[in-house]
PLY file of the C-alpha trace (Angstrom):
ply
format ascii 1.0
element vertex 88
property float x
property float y
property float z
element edge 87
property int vertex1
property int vertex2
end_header
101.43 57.64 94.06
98.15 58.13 95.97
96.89 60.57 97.74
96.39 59.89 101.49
92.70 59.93 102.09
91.46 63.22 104.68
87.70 63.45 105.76
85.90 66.10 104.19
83.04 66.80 105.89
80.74 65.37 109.17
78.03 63.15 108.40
75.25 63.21 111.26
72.72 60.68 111.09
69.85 60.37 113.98
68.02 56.77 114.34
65.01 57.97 116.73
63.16 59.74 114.45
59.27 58.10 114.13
57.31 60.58 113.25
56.72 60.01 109.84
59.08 63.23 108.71
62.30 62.89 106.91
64.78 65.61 107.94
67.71 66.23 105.57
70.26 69.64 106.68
73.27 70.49 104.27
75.30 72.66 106.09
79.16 73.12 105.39
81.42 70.30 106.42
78.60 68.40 107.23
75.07 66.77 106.19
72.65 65.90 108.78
70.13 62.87 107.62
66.83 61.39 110.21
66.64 61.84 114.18
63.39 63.18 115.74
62.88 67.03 115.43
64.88 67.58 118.92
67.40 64.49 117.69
68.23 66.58 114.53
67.85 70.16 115.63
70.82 68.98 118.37
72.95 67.78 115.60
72.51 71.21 113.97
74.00 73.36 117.05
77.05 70.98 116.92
77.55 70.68 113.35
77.04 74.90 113.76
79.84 75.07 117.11
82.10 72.98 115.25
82.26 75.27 112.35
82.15 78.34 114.48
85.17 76.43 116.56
86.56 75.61 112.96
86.84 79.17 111.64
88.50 80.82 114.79
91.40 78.10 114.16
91.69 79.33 111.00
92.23 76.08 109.38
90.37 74.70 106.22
88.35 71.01 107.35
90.24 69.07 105.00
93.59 69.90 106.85
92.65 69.09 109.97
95.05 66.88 111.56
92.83 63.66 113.16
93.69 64.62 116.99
92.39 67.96 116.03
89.14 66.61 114.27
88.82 64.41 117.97
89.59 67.67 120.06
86.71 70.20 117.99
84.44 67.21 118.10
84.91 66.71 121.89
84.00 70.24 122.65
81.26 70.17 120.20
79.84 67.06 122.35
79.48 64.85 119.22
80.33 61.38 119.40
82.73 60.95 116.56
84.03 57.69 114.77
86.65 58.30 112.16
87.73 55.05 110.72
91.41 53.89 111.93
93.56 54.17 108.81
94.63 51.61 106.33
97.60 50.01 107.05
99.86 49.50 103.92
0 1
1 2
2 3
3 4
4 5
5 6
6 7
7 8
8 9
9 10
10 11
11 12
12 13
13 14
14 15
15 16
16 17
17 18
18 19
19 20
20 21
21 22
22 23
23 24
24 25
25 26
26 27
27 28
28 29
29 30
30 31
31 32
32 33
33 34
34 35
35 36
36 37
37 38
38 39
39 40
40 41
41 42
42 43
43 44
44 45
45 46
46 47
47 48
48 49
49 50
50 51
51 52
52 53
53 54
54 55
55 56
56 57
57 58
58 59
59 60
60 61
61 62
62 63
63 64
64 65
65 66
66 67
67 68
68 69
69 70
70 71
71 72
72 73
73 74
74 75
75 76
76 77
77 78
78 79
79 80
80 81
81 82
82 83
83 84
84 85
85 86
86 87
């Protein structure tokens, strides 16, 4: 039998970025890829509230339930897509 599929982690990736650098952050539950220095530094402080959020609930990432994963992102201000699941 397999195992349902969970999302493990947040991946942040900014499109503005034209300065020439190349901005990678590896943080936990999340990796952060392009964006202009302001683009990418505001995806750190979410990635960083949604962790902080994260840890007072106690709750590892990979058991968050996805209305939970909708709710920390909300409050985080990210704009989230999470992939409808497979129907069988």
């Amino acid at each position: 039998m397999a195992k349902s599929k969970r999302v493990e982690g947040l991946l942040g990736i900014g499109l503005d970025g034209s300065d020439g650098h190349t901005r990678v952050t590896k943080g936990e539950n999340f990796r952060l890829v392009g964006g202009s220095q302001e683009t990418h530094e505001r995806m750190q402080d979410q990635c960083i509230r949604f962790n902080e959020k994260l840890q007072k609930r106690g709750k590892p990432f990979g058991e968050l339930e996805r209305n939970e994963l909708h709710d920390l992102a909300a409050e985080c201000q990210m704009n989230l897509v999470v992939p409808a699941p497979k129907e069988r």
